[in-house]
N, C-alpha and C positions, 0 to 999 in steps of 0.2 A: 200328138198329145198322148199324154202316157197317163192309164187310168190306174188306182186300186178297184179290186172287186167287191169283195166285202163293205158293204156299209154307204157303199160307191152307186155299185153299180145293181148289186143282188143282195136280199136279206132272206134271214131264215125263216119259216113258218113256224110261229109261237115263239119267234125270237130268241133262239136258241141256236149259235153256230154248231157246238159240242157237247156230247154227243148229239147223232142228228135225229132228227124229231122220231123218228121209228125206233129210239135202243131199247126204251122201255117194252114196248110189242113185242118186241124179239125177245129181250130177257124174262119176260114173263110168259113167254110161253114155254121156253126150256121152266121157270122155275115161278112157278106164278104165286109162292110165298109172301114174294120181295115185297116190301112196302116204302109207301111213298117216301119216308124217312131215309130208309136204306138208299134208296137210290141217291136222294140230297147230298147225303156224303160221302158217296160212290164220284158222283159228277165232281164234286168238291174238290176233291181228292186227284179229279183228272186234270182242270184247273189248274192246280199246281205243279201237276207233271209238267204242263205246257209251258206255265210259265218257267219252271226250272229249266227244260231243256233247252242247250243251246240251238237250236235249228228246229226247225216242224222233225216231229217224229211222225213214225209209219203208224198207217189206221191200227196193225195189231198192237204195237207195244202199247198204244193209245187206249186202246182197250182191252189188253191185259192188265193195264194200272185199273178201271173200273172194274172187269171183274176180279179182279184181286179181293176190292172192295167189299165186294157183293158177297164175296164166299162161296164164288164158282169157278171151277175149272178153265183156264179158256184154250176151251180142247179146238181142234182144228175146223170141226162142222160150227161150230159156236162163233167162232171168230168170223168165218166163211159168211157166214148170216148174218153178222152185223155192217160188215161190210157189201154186201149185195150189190148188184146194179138195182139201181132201183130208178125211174124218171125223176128228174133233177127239179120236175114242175112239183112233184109229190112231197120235198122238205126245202125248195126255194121258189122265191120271184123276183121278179126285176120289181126294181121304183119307177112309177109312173111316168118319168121325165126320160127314161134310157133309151126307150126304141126310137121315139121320133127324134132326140137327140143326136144319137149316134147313124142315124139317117142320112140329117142332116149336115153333119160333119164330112160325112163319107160324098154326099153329093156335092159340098164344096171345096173336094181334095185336100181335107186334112188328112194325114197318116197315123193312125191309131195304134198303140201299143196296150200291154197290161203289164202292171207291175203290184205284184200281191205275196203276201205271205201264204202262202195257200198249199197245197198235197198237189200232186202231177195230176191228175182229174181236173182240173178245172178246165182248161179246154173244151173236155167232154161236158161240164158243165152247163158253158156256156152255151156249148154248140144244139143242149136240149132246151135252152131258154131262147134260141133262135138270133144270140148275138156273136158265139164265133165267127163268122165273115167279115166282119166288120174289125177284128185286129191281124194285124200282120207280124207281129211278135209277141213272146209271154218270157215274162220273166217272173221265175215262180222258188219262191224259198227250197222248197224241199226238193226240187233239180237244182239248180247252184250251190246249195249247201251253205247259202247265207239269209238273214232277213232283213228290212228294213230295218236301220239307215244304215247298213252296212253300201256302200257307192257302186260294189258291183249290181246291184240289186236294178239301181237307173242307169248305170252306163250298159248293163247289157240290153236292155230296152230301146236308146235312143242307137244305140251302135248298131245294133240289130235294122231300125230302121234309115239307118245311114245319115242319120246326123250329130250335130253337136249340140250339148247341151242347150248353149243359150238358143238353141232353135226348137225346143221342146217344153211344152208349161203340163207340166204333173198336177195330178187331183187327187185327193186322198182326205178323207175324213176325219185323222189326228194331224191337227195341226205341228205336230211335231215332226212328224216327217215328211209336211212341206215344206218346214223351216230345213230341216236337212237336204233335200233337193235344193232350195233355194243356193246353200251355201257352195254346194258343186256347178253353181250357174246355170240350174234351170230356170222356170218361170213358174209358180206354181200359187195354185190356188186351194185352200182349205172349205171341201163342201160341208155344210153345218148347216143342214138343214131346220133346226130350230130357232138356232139363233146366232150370229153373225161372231166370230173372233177377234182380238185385235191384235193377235200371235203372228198374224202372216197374211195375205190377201185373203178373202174369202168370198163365197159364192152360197144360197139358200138353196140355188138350183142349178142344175146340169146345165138347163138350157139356158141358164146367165153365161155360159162360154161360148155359146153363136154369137155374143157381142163383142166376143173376143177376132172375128177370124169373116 
């Protein structure tokens, strides 16, 4: 089974992927002027970085476009501090349905992959959210140098775990890119936790896939 993370598996605190829940702290302590406005279209402004770029960019050019914004330097200590290690519990969690989920997947021998648009940290991510062990492959945008639905994105997922497609059902939160899975002959289900799709198969909950297996 090949999961996304984002939106999947882990959400931000204060629902916020980008930046993360700490930039304003950091930037007001270098410069504690900045107001709430400023920062709106600082963020705003990073948004549309993201979206223009063709691939995930690196956390500094990411936040060199904000403080560009802002009308600060983004000198090397500044950068350094927004990017920090910081515990992955302090701007993420899992959704209530993951650990016993992926528990149970793992004690009935399915084989777990991830497949996310995501920065090369996510591993480490996971691994402080206590679900690293439970994938045996990542397939992650910003090491490939593609995103979804680009098809490298799931063939190096299922390849990685030594099978073929139609022996792999992907889960991912836009519907759009289970329909793309679907077309390279996965099996794939759209989680949509409010309310159900009729884009492509869909699931409310994680744990509606143990009735898959």
């Amino acid at each position: 089974m090949l999961f996304d993370s984002g939106g999947v598996l882990m959400r931000p605190i204060g629902g916020r992927w980008n930046p993360r829940a700490d930039f304003e702290e950091n930037v007001l302590a270098h410069d504690p002027s900045i107001t709430p406005d400023r920062f709106a279209d600082a963020i705003a402004a990073g948004d549309r970085f993201m979206a223009d770029s063709p691939g995930t960019p690196d956390y500094d050019g990411y936040h060199r476009v904000l403080l560009g914004h802002l009308g600060l330097q983004p000198t090397p200590e500044l950068l350094a501090q927004l990017r920090r290690d910081v515990h992955p519990s302090v701007v993420l969690e899992l959704f209530p349905d993951v650990l016993d989920t992926l528990a149970e997947l793992k004690r009935r021998g399915v084989r777990l992959a991830v497949v996310s648009d995501a920065w090369p940290n996510l591993p480490d991510l996971h691994e402080g959210l206590g679900i690293r062990d439970y994938f045996e492959v990542y397939a992650i945008s910003a090491v490939l140098g593609c995103e979804k639905p680009d098809p490298r994105m799931y063939h190096h997922a299922s390849t990685g775990l030594g099978l073929k497609p139609s022996e792999c059902l992907f889960v991912d939160d836009l519907p759009a890119l289970v329909s793309a899975a679907m077309v390279l002959g996965y099996e794939g289900r759209a989680l949509c936790r409010t309310a159900a799709t009729e884009q492509v198969p869909s699931i409310t909950s994680l744990t509606e896939l143990l009735e898959l297996f």
